[in-house]
C-alpha positions, -999 to +999 in steps of 0.1 A: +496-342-355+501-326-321+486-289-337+455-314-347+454-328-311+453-290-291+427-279-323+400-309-310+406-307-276+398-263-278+370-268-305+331-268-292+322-296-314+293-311-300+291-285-268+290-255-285+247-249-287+253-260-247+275-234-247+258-205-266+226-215-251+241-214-217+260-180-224+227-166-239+215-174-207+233-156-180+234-125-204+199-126-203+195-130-165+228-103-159+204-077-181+176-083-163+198-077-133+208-042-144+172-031-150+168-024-114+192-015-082+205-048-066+201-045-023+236-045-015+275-055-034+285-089-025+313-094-010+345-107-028+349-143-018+379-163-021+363-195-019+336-188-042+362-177-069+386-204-064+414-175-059+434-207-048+428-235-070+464-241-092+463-241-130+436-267-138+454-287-166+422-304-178+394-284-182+360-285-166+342-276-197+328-246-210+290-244-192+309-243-161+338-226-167+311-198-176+292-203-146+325-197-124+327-162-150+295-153-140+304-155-101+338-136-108+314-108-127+287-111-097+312-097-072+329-072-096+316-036-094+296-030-130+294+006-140+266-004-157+242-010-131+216+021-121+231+035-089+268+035-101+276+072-093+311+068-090+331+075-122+327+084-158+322+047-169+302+026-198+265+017-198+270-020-216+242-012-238+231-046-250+231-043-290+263-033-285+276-060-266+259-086-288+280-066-320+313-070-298+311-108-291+305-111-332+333-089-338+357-107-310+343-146-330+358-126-367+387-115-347+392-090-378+422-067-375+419-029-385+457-022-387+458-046-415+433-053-448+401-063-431+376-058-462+340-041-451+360-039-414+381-007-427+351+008-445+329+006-413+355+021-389+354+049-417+315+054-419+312+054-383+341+081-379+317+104-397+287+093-379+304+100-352+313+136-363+277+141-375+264+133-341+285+159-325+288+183-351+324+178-358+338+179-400+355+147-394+376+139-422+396+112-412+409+098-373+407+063-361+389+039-332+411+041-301+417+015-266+401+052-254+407+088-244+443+079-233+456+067-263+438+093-284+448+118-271+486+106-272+481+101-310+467+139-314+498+155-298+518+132-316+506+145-344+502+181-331+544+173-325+553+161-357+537+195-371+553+219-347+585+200-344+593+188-384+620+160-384+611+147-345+601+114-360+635+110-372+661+129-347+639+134-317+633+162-296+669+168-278+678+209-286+646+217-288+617+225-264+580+226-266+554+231-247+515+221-244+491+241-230+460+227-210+434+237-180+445+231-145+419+206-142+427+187-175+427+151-175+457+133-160+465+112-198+477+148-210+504+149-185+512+112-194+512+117-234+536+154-226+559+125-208+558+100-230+568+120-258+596+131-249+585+171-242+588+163-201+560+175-177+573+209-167+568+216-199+527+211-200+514+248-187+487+245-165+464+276-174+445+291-147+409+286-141+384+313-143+350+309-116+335+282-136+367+260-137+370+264-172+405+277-189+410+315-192+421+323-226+436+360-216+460+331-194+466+304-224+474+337-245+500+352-219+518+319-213+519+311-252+536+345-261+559+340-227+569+308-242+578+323-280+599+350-267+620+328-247+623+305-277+604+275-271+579+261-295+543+256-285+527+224-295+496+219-289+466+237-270+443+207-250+410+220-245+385+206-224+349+195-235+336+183-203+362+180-174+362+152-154+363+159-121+338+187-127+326+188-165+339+221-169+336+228-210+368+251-219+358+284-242+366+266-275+358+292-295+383+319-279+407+292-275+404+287-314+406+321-321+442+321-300+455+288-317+447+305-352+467+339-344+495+320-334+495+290-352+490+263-331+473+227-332+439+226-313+427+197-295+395+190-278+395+163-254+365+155-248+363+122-237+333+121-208+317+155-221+318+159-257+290+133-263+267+161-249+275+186-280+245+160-299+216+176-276+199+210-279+205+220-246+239+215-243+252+222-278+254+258-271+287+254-244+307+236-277+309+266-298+340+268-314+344+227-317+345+228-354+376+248-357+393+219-334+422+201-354+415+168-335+388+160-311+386+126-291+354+112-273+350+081-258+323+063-272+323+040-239+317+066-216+285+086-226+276+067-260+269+039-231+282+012-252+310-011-233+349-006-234+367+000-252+359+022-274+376+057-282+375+080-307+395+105-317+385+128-350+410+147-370+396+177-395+427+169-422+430+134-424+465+137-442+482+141-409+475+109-397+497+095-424+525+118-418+526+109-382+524+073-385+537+059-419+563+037-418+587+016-446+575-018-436+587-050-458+556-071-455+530-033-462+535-039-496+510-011-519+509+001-552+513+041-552+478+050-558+462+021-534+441+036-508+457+050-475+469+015-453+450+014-421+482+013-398+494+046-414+466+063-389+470+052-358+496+047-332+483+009-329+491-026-341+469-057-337+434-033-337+403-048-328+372-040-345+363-016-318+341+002-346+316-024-351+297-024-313+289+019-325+276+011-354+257-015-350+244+008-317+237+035-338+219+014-366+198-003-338+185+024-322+192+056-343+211+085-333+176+105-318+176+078-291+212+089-280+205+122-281+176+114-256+192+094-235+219+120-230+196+150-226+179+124-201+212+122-183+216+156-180+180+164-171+187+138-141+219+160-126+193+190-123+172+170-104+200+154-081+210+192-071+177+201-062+171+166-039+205+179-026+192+215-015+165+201+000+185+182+027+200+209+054+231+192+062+241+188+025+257+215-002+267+213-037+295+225-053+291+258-069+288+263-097+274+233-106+286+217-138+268+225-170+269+186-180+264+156-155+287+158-132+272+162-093+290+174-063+280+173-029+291+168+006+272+167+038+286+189+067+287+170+101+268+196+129+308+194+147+343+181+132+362+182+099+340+178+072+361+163+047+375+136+074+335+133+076+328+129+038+360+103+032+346+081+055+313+087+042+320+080+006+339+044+018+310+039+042+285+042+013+306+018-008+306-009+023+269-007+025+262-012-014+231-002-018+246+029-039+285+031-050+302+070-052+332+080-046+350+108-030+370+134-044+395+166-038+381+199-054+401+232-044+414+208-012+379+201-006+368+165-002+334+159-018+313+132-033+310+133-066+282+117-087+288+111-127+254+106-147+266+089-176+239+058-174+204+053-199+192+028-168+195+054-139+163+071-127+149+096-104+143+068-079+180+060-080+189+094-072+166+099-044+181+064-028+220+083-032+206+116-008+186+092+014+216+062+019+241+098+018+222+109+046+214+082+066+248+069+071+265+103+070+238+106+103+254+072+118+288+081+115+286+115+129+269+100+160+296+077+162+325+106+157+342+119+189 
């Protein structure tokens, strides 16, 4: 009786069109938001979110419980809106979104039997490898780049280290070799898997911040002849703090002399191997054992959604198959869903691509990407044409920007911190700062379909015009 109780008191009934009508709503009014740069970032307001109200223990009903979401959401920063420079972050493209909230009502679960579910993730896997020009044969939707890039060198480690699974690592030692500049979730998956950081080799850059292969070569043959076992090479396919793309193809050639896994993490960049004009810095990408992108960062649609593509899908089961009680198959039943992935309890992450891609067709990513990168050309030369600016050189080949203003007296990374939090307090643009060779400069990402040429020429003129306030106010 008491299970039949909770069940009326959660169920719609007779609110629900309210509801979906009223949810419709502010969806409608937040997109037309994001079509155009607000003035400024509200403030966050403690009274207006109630930060102190106890648990309510009866409920106010759902139209306003989703009106007090909506204030939450107002004075949260969304990457999707125009002039978000700061990070690598998701576009919320709206077919997309529409597909997640049907996906979240089915609640289906892709480590388990989920019918068409499992089929889906599987056709969009290849789509996906289509797009960028990848053989995908097998690989699995991910929470994003962290996680699949911890399930490729878990894999990479149950190759190079047969039996780990079952007796670990201790006696042995390997290593993993990756660009100085690789992202931080490589140094978190070494740890977590029991190899330990010191033994991750940081390869040396060569003058466009990309990996030297003579380098990766000379510390892999180091490694063999003092008897440690090389794992995994992680390329870079778009770095993040500088979209750097790593010489795939001469890393590939070195992984095949020696024998060891390739992966290609390209989780902000690799979306730009689907356009013309960028294909050309991927070469090599196909001979990648696994490659991981994250469809929330420059596929625009909203988080989370990684992927991560594997050119044998047979490894994926000898990674992650397990004896379980209640997996019960007959021998020749189809590969079970959880045997390819580090996850339980999946969501049906897959269903927001597709249902992107089928909406709008792979050209109109392509477009929207070459767009993006036709917009960081355009943000360097607004930046050369202001005399107290510079870029970073080289530039990136993909969309990342950076730039700094240098004050006419004074420290000019002291200058560009408090510029980037200064630019952040006035909300009219949102970028933030970062460290490049002990440098501090601001660094714009172009990841976004909605950002234009008028947004960019807001973040030199806002740049400028408060960098100008702040140096007259410096000592």
């Amino acid at each position: 009786m008491g299970g039949r109780v909770i069940h009326r008191s959660l169920a719609l009934n007779v609110e629900r069109a309210e509801a979906l009508d009223h949810g419709l709503q502010l969806l409608r009014e937040a997109w037309q938001d994001f079509d155009q740069a607000r003035p400024m970032q509200p403030a966050v307001s403690r009274e207006a979110l109630r930060l102190d109200d106890p648990l309510p223990e009866e409920g106010e009903g759902v139209v306003a419980a989703l009106d007090s979401a909506s204030v939450v959401l107002d004075q949260s920063l969304a990457q999707c809106r125009p002039r978000f420079f700061a990070y690598v972050g998701s576009s919320g493209l709206e077919s997309a979104v529409l597909a997640d909230a049907l996906a979240h009502s089915y609640d289906a679960n892709l480590a388990g039997e989920s019918g068409a579910a499992r089929e889906i993730e599987l056709q969009t896997l290849r789509w996906v490898g289509a797009l960028i020009g990848y053989p995908a044969e097998g690989g699995a939707f991910t929470s994003g780049g962290m996680l699949s890039n911890l399930t490729a060198l878990m894999v990479a480690r149950t190759r190079a280290m047969p039996g780990s699974r079952e007796s670990g690592v201790s006696g042995r030692v390997g290593a993993v070799y990756a660009s100085a500049e690789a992202h931080s979730s490589i140094e978190r998956a070494v740890e977590v898997l029991g190899l330990g950081r010191q033994h991750l080799r940081s390869i040396p850059m060569d003058d466009g911040r990309r990996m030297r292969p003579d380098a990766l070569r000379a510390s892999i043959e180091t490694d063999l002849a003092n008897g440690l076992t090389p794992v995994a090479v992680v390329a870079t396919g778009g770095t993040t703090l500088t979209g750097a793309v790593d010489p795939l193809d001469l890393i590939a050639d070195i992984c095949a002399d020696v024998g060891v896994w390739m992966h290609v993490d390209g989780a902000y960049g690799l979306a730009a191997a689907a356009t013309d004009v960028a294909r050309p810095l991927f070469r090599g990408l196909d001979r990648a054992d696994s490659v991981s992108i994250d469809a929330h960062k420059w596929l625009f649609v909203p988080k989370a959604c990684g992927v991560l593509l594997v050119r044998d899908a047979s490894v994926l089961p000898e990674t992650f198959r397990h004896d379980a009680s209640y997996l019960v198959q007959d021998d020749d039943a189809p590969m079970h869903p959880v045997e390819t992935t580090l996850e339980y309890s999946r969501p049906f992450r897959p269903l927001k691509l597709w249902t992107a891609l089928r909406a709008h067709g792979a050209g109109a990513f392509r477009e929207a990407i070459a767009g993006d990168l036709l917009l960081a050309r355009e943000l360097e030369g607004l930046v050369r044409q202001v005399p107290t600016m510079e870029l970073l050189e080289p530039t990136s080949p993909l969309s990342i920007v950076a730039f700094r203003r240098i004050p006419a007296s004074g420290d000019p990374d002291r200058h560009n911190v408090r510029l980037a939090g200064a630019m952040q307090a006035d909300g009219r643009t949102f970028i933030a700062s970062a460290r490049i060779e002990g440098q501090v400069w601001l660094r714009a990402c172009l990841v976004n379909f909605r950002t234009t040429s008028a947004d960019l020429r807001a973040l030199v003129q806002v740049a400028d015009e408060i960098g100008r306030r702040l140096e007259a106010e410096e000592p």
